[in-house]
LOVO-655015 format. One record per residue (C-alpha): x, y, z; residue in three letters; residue number from 1. Coordinates in steps of 0.2 Angstrom, whole numbers. Each point is the difference from the previous one (the first is absolute). Layout:
(dovo (X Y Z) 'ALA' NUM),
...
END
This chain:
(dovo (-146 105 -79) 'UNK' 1),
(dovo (10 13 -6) 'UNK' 2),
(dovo (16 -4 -15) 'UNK' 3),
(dovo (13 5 12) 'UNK' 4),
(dovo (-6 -9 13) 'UNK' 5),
(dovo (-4 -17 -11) 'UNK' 6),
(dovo (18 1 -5) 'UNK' 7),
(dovo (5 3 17) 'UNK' 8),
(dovo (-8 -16 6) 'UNK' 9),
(dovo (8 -10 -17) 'UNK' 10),
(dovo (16 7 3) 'UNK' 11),
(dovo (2 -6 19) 'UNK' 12),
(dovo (-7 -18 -5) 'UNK' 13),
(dovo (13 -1 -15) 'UNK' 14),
(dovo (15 5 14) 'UNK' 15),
(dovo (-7 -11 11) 'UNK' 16),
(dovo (-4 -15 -12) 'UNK' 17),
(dovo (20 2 -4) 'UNK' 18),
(dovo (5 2 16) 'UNK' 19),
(dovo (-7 -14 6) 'UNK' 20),
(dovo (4 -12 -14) 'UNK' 21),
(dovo (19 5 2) 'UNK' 22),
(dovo (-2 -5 21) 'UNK' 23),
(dovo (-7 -19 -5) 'UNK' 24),
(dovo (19 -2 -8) 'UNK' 25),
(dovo (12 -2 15) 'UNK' 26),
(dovo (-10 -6 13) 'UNK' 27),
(dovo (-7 -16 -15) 'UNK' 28),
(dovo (19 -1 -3) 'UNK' 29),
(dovo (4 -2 19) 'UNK' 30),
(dovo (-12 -13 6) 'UNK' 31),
(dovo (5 -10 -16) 'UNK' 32),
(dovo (16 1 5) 'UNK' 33),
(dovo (-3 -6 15) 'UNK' 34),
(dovo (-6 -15 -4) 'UNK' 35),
(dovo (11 -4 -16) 'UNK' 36),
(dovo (15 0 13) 'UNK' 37),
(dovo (2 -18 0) 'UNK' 38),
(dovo (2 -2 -15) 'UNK' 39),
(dovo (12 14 -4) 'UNK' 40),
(dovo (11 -9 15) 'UNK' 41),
(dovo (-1 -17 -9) 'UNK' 42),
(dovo (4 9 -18) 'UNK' 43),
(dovo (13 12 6) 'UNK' 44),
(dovo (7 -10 14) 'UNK' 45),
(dovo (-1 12 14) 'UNK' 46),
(dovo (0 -1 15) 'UNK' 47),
(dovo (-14 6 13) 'UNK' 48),
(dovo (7 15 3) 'UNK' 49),
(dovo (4 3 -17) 'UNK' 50),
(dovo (-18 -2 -1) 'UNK' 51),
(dovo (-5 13 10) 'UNK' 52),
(dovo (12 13 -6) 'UNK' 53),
(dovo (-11 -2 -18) 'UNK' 54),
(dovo (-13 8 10) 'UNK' 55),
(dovo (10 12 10) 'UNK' 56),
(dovo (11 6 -13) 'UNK' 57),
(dovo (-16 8 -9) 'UNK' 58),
(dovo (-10 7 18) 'UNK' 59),
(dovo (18 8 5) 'UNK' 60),
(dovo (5 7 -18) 'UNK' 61),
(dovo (-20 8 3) 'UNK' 62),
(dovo (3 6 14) 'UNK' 63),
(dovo (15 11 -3) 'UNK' 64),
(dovo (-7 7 -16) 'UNK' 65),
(dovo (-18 3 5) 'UNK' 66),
(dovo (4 17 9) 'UNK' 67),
(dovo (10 8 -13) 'UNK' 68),
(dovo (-10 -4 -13) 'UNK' 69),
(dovo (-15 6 8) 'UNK' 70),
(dovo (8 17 3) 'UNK' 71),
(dovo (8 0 -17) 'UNK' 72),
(dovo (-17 -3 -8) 'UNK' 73),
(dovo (-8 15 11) 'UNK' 74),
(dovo (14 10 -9) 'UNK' 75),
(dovo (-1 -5 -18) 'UNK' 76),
(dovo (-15 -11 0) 'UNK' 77),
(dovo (-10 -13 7) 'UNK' 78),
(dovo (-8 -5 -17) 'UNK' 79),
(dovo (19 0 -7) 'UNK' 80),
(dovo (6 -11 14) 'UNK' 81),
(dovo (-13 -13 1) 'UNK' 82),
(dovo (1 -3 -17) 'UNK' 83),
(dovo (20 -2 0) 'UNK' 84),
(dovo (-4 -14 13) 'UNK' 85),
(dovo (-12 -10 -10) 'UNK' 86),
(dovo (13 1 -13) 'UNK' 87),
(dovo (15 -6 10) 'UNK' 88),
(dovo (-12 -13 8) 'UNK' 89),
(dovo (-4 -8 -16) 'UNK' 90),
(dovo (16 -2 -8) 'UNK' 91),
(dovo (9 -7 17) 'UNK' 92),
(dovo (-15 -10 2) 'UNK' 93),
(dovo (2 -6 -20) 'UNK' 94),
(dovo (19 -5 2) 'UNK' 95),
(dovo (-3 -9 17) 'UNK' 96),
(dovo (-5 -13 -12) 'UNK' 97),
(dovo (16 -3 -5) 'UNK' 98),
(dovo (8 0 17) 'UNK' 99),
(dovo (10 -15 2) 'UNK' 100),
(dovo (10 2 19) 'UNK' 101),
(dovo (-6 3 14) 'UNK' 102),
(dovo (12 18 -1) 'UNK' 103),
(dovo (-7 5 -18) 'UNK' 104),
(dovo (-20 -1 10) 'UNK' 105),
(dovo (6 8 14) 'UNK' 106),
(dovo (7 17 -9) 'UNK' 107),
(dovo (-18 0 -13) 'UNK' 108),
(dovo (-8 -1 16) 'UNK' 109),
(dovo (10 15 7) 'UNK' 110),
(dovo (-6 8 -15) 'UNK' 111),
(dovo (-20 -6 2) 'UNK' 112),
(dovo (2 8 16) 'UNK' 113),
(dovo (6 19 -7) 'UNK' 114),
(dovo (-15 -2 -14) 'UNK' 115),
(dovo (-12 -5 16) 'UNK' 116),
(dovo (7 17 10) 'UNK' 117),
(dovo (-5 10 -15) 'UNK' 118),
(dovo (-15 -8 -2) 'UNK' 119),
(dovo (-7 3 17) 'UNK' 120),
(dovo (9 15 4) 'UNK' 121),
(dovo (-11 6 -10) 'UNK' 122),
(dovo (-18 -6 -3) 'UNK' 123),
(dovo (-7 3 19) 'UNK' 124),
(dovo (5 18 -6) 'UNK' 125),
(dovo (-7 1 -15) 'UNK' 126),
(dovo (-16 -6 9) 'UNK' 127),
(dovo (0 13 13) 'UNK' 128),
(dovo (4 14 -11) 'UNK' 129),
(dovo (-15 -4 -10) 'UNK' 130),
(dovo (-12 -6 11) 'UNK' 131),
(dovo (-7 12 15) 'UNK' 132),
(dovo (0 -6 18) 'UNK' 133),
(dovo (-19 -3 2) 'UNK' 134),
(dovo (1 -16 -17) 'UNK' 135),
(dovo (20 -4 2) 'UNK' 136),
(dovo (-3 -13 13) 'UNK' 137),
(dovo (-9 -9 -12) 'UNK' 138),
(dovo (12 2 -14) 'UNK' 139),
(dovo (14 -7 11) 'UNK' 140),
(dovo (-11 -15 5) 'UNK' 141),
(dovo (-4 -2 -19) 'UNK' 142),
(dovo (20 1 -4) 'UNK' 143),
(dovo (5 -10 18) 'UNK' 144),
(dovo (-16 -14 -6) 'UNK' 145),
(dovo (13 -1 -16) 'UNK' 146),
(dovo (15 -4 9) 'UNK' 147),
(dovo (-6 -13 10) 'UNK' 148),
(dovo (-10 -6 -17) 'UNK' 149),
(dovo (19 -3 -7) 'UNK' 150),
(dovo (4 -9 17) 'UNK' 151),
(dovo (-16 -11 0) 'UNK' 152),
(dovo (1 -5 -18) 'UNK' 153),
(dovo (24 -1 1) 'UNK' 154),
(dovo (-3 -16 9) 'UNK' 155),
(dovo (-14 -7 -10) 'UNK' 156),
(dovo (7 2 -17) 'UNK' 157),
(dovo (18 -1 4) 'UNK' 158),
(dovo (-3 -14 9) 'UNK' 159),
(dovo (-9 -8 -17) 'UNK' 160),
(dovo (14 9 -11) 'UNK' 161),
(dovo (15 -7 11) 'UNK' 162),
(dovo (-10 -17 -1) 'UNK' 163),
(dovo (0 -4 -18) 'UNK' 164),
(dovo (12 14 -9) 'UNK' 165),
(dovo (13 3 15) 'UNK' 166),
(dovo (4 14 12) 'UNK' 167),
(dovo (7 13 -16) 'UNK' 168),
(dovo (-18 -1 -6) 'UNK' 169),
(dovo (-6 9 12) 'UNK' 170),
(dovo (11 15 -5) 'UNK' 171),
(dovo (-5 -1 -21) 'UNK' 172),
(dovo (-17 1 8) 'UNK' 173),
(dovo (1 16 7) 'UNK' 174),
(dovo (9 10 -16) 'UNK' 175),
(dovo (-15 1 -11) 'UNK' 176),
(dovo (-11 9 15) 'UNK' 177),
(dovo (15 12 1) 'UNK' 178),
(dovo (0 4 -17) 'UNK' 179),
(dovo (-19 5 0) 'UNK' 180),
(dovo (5 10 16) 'UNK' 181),
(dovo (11 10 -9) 'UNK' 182),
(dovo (-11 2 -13) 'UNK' 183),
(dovo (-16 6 8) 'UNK' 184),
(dovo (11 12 7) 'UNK' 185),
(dovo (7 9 -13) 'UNK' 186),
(dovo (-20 1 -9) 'UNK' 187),
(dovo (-11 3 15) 'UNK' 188),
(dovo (9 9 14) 'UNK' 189),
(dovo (4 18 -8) 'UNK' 190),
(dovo (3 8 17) 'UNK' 191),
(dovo (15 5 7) 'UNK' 192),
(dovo (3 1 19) 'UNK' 193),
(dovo (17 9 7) 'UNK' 194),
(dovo (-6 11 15) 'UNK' 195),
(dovo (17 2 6) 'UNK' 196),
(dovo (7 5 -18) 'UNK' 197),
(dovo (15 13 0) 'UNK' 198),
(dovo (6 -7 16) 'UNK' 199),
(dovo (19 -7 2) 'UNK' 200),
(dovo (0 -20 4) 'UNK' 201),
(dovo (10 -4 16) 'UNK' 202),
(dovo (15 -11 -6) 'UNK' 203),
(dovo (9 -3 15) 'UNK' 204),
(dovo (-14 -4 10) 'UNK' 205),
(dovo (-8 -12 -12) 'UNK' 206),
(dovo (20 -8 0) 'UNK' 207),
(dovo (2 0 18) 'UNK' 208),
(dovo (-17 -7 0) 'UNK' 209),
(dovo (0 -15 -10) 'UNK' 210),
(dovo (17 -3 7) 'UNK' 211),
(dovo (-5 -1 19) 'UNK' 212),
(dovo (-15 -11 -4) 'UNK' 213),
(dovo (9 -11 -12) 'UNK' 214),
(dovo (12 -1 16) 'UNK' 215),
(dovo (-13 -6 12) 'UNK' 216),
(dovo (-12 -12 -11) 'UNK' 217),
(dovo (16 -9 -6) 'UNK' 218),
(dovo (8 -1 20) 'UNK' 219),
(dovo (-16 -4 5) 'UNK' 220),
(dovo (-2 -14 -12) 'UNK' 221),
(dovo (15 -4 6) 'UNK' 222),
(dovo (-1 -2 20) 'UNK' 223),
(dovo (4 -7 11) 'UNK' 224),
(dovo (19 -1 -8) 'UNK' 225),
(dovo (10 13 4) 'UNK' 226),
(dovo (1 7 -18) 'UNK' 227),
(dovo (-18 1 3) 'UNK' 228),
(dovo (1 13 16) 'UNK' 229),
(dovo (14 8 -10) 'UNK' 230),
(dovo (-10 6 -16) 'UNK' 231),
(dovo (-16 2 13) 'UNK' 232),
(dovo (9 13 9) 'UNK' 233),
(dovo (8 10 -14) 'UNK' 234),
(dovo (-19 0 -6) 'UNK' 235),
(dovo (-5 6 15) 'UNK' 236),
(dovo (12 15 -1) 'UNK' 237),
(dovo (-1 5 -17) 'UNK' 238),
(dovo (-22 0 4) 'UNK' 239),
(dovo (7 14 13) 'UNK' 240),
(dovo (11 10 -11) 'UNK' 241),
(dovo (-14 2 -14) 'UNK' 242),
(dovo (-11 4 13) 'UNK' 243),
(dovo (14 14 3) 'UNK' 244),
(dovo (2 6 -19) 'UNK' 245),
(dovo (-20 -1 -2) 'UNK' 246),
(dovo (-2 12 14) 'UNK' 247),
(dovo (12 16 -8) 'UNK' 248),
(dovo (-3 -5 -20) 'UNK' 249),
(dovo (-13 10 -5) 'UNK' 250),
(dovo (-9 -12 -13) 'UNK' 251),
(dovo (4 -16 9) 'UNK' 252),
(dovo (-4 -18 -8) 'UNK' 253),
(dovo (-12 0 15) 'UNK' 254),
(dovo (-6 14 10) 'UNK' 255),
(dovo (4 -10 19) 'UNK' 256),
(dovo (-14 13 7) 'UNK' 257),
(dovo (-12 -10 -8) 'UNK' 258),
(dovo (4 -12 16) 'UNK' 259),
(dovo (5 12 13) 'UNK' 260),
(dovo (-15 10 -3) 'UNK' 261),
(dovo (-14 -9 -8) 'UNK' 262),
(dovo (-7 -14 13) 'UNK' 263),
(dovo (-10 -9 -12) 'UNK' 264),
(dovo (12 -2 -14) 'UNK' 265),
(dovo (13 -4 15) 'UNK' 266),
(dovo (-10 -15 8) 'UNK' 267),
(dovo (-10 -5 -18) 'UNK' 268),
(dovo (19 -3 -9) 'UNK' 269),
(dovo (4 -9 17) 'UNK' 270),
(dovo (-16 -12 0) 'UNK' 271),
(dovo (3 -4 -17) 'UNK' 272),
(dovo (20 -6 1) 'UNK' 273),
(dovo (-6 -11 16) 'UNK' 274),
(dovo (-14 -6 -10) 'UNK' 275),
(dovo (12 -6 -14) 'UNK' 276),
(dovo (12 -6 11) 'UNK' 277),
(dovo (-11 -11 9) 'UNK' 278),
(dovo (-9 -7 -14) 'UNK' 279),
(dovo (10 1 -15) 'UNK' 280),
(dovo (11 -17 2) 'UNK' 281),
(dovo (-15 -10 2) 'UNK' 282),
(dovo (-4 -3 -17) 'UNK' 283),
(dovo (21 -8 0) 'UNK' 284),
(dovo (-5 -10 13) 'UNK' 285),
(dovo (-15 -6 -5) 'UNK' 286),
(dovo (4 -5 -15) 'UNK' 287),
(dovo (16 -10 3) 'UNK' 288),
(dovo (-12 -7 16) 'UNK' 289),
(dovo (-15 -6 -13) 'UNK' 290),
(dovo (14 -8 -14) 'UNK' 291),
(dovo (15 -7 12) 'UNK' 292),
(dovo (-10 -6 14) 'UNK' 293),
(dovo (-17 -3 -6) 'UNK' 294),
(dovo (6 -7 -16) 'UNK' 295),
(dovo (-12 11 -12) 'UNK' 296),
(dovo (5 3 -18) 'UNK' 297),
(dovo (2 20 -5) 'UNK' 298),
(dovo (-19 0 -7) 'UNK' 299),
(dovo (-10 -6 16) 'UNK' 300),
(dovo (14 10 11) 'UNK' 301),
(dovo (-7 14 -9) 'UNK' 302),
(dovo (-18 -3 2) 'UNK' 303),
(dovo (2 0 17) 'UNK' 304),
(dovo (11 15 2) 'UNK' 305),
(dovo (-14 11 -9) 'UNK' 306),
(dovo (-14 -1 13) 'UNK' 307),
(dovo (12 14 10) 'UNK' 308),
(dovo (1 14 -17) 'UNK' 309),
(dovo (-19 -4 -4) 'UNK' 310),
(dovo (-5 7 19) 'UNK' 311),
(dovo (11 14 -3) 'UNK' 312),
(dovo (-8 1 -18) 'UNK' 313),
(dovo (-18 0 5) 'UNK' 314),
(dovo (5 12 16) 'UNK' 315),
(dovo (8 15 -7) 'UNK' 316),
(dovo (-9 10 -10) 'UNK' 317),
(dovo (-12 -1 16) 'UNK' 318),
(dovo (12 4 11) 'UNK' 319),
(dovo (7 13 -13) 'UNK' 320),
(dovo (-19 8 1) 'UNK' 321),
(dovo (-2 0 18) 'UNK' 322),
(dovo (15 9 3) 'UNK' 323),
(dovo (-8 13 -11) 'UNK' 324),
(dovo (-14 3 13) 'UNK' 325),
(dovo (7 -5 16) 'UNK' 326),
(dovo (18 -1 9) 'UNK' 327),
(dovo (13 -8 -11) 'UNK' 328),
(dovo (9 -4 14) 'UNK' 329),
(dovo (-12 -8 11) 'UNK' 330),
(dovo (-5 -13 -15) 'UNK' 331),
(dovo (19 -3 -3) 'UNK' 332),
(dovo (3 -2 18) 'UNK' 333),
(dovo (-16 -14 0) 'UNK' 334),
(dovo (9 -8 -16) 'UNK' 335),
(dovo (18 0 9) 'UNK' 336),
(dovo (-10 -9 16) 'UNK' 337),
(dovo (-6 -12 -10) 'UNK' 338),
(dovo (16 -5 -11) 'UNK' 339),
(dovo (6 -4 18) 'UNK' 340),
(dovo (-9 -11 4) 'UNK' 341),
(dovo (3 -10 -15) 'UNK' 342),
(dovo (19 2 2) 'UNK' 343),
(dovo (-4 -8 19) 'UNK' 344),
(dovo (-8 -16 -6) 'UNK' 345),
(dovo (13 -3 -13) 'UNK' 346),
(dovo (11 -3 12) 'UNK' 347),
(dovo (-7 -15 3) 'UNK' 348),
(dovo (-2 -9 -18) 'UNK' 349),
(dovo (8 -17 -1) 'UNK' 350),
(dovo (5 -11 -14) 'UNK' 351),
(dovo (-17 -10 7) 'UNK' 352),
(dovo (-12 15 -2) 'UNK' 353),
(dovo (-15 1 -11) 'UNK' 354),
(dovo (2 9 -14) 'UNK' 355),
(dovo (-18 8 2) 'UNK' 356),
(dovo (8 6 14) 'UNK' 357),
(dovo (15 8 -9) 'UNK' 358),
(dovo (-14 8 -11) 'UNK' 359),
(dovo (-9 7 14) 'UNK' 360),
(dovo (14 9 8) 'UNK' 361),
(dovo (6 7 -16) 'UNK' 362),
(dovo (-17 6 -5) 'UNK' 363),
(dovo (-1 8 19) 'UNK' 364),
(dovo (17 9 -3) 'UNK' 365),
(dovo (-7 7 -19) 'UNK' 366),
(dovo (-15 7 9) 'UNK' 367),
(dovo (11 9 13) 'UNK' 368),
(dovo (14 7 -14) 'UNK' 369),
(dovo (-15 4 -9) 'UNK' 370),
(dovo (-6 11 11) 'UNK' 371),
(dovo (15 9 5) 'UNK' 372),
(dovo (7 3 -16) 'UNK' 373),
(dovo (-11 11 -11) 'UNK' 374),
(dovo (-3 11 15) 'UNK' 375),
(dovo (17 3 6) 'UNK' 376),
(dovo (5 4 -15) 'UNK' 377),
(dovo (-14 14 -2) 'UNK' 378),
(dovo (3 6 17) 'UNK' 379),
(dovo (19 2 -5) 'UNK' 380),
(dovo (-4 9 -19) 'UNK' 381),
(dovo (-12 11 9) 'UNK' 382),
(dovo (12 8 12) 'UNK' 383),
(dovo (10 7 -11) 'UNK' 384),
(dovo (1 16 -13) 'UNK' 385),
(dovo (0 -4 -17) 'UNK' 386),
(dovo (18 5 -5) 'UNK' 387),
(dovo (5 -14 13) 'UNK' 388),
(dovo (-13 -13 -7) 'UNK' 389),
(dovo (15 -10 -12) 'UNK' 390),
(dovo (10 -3 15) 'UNK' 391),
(dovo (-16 -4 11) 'UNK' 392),
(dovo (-2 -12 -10) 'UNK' 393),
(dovo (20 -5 -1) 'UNK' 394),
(dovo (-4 -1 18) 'UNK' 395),
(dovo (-13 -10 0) 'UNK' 396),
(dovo (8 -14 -12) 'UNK' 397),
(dovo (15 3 9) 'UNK' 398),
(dovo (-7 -6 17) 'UNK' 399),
(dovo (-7 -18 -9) 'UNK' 400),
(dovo (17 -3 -8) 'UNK' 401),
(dovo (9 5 14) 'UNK' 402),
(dovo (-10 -10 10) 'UNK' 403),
(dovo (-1 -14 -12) 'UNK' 404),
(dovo (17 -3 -2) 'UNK' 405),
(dovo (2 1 20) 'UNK' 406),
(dovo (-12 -12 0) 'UNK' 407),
(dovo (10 -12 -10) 'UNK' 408),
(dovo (14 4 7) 'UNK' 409),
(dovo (-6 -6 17) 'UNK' 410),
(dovo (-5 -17 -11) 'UNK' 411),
(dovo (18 -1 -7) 'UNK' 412),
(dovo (7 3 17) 'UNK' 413),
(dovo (-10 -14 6) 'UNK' 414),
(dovo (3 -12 -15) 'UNK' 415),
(dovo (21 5 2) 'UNK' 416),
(dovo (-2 -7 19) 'UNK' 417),
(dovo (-10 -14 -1) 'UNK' 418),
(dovo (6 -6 -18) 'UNK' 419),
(dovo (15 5 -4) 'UNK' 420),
(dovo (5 2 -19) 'UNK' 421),
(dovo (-8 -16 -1) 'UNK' 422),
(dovo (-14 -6 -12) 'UNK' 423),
(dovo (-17 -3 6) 'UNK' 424),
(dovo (0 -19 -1) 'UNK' 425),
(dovo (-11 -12 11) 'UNK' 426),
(dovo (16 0 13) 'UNK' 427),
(dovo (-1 18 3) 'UNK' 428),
(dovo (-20 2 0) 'UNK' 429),
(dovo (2 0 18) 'UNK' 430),
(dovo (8 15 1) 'UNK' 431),
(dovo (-10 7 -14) 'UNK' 432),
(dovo (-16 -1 13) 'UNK' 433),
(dovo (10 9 14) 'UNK' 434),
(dovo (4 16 -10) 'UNK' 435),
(dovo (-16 1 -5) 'UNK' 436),
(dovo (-7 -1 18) 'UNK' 437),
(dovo (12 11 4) 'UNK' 438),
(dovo (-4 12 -13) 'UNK' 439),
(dovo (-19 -1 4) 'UNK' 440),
(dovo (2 5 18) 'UNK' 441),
(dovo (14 15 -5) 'UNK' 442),
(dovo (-16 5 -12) 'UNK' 443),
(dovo (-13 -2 13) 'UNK' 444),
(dovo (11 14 13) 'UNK' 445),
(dovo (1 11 -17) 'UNK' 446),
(dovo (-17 0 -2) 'UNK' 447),
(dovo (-6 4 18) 'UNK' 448),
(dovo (11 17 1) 'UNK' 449),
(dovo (-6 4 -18) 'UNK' 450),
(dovo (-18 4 9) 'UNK' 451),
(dovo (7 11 12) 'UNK' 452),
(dovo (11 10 -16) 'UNK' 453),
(dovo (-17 -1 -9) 'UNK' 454),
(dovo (-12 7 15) 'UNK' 455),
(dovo (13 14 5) 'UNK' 456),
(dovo (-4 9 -15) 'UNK' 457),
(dovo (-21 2 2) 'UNK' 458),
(dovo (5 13 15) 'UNK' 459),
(dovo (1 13 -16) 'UNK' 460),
(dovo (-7 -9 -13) 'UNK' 461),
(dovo (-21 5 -4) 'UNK' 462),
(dovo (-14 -9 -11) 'UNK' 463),
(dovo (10 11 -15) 'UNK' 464),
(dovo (17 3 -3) 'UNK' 465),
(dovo (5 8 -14) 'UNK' 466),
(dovo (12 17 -7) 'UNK' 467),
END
């Protein structure tokens, strides 16, 4: 083997080794969160939908930022931008410990959630432009394998660490991995990765952007109040004025021919924001379900919740190969099939049901979000040129915070109807149950016209894609 070439291989290893430690982060910090909601409600005094506003503030904030930031990293940098992230990430993360209102953990989490949009704006990129389409399904399911690491291990730890040192542990936890982020960085990655450098970044549509989806999450999390259908349909008409200014700027935010004219990066994009929306609020669920009505402490809640990130674990970077060698659609299409099915059956869970049943329809929804996943997001990163790849990827984190956050703002909707501003208490358990069952069966229709989205893509997508 030739020098070039042996520094070739050590250099993609080094990007993806950083990478992929970087994507364990937010996703470990997410699922921990999750379960440490309790007891931020009891030590903070909030209310349940205070409660879920901790976890929407940081998927909304996200959201809004992740397509900017992608764009602006393909103008000055990817390597520049990613590292920026881990930076702001770790020192919002660091002062979180401090937090002390409800208000104050809300905003750090604002904060989290910009650090998280430069972070994966970014690192699905970085991937791509370094890895070539017949190896970078398997790079993805290596990262992708990391990401549901940090959401098998969030509720495992977290649970232990809200357990005996309380919720804001959880957060100290997570500084010193940030720090070594930033570090391995700045020694090992050398390379710098700005294939749209020179070009002007589009400030009106990045505006009007994050305005109109800020507008619709927040009126959606809002419904059905009128104040919800207001700030829905301003959302709603600002979405069609950027699509306007895209169309005549000349260096848009993001190119809106990438949908019109490219089916697969139309109907891949499409499959992934059904995907997250119909699976992302089941982790909220879940875990008030295992420590409200079944009584578990935050530690055995935990253990139980991981059987569905371990599937996904184990999964991906099979799922992540496959895709190299066969359709990416078809294997996410299998994976969307199967996820709906598990959404079906958890329509039927009781306060009475067995929890190796809990586990076994968790662990059936891990397998099929494991193997959707890896390859929808390859089939997304190979359909596009390389001076799009940062907001591909914007694109691609954009659809699962979009989605997740739509996904929780179904649960909230629910929780607003059938609680109230009320406290979970043994009085309200009741209605707790029915927006939970209500929420599985939204999920379950979600699901099922996610397979169409994700089958009406293979028309035009081969064994390989890839520009």
């Amino acid at each position: 083997m030739s020098t070039d070439t042996s520094k070739e291989k050590a250099h993609k290893q080094t990007v993806l080794f950083v990478a992929t430690f970087a994507a364990f982060l937010t996703p470990f910090l997410g699922s921990a969160v999750n379960l440490a909601l309790p007891s931020i409600g009891r030590d903070l005094n909030a209310n349940a939908i205070s409660l879920g506003w901790v976890i929407s503030s940081f998927l909304l904030s996200s959201a809004v930022f992740l397509l900017p930031f992608g764009r602006i990293a393909d103008i000055v940098g990817r390597k520049k931008v990613f590292s920026a992230g881990i930076f702001l990430f770790t020192i919002s993360t660091f002062l979180i410990v401090f937090s002390h209102s409800v208000t104050s953990l809300i905003t750090l989490r604002v904060a989290q959630g910009m650090a998280s949009a430069m972070i994966f704006g970014t690192s699905l990129a970085i991937i791509t432009s370094v890895f070539q389409p017949g190896e970078r399904g398997k790079a993805m399911g290596i990262n992708i394998t990391a990401v549901y690491l940090g959401l098998s291990l969030g509720p495992v730890i977290g649970g232990l660490l809200t357990q005996y040192f309380g919720w804001r542990s959880i957060f100290a936890f997570l500084v010193p991995f940030g720090i070594i982020s930033l570090i391995l960085i700045k020694t090992k990655i050398k390379t710098e990765w700005a294939d749209a450098a020179g070009e002007r970044f589009d400030w009106p549509g990045s505006l009007i952007y994050g305005a109109a989806l800020s507008s619709f999450m927040y009126g959606f999390s809002k419904l059905p109040s009128t104040q919800g259908w207001i700030f829905l349909s301003v959302g709603v008409v600002l979405a069609v004025v950027f699509i306007i200014v895209e169309e005549k700027t000349s260096t848009p935010v993001f190119d809106v021919h990438l949908i019109l004219r490219n089916r697969v990066f139309a109907f891949s994009g499409m499959a992934a924001l059904i995907n997250y929306s119909a699976t992302s609020a089941t982790g909220f669920f879940i875990s008030l379900y295992l420590q409200y009505l079944k009584g578990f402490d935050a530690r055995t809640a935990g253990l139980i919740m991981i059987s569905q990130p371990i599937a996904m674990t184990l999964l991906s970077p099979l799922a992540g190969k496959l895709s190299d060698r066969m359709n990416p659609g078809i294997i996410a299409s299998i994976g969307m099939g199967i996820t709906a099915a598990g959404l079906v059956l958890l329509c039927f869970i009781t306060s009475s049901t067995p929890d190796y049943l809990i586990v076994m329809l968790l662990v059936l929804m891990g397998i099929g979000f494991g193997l959707f996943s890896s390859p929808n997001s390859n089939a997304i990163m190979s359909s596009v040129e390389k001076r799009h790849l940062g907001v591909a990827s914007g694109v691609v984190g954009t659809m699962r915070m979009v989605g997740q956050m739509m996904s929780m703002g179904i649960a909230m909707m629910l929780i607003s109807l059938f609680l109230g501003q009320k406290s979970i208490t043994p009085e309200t358990y009741p209605g707790l149950v029915s927006a939970m069952h209500t929420g599985f069966i939204i999920f379950s229709v979600l699901s099922v016209l996610g397979i169409f989205a994700s089958m009406a893509r293979n028309k035009k997508l081969g064994n390989k894609t890839g520009k």
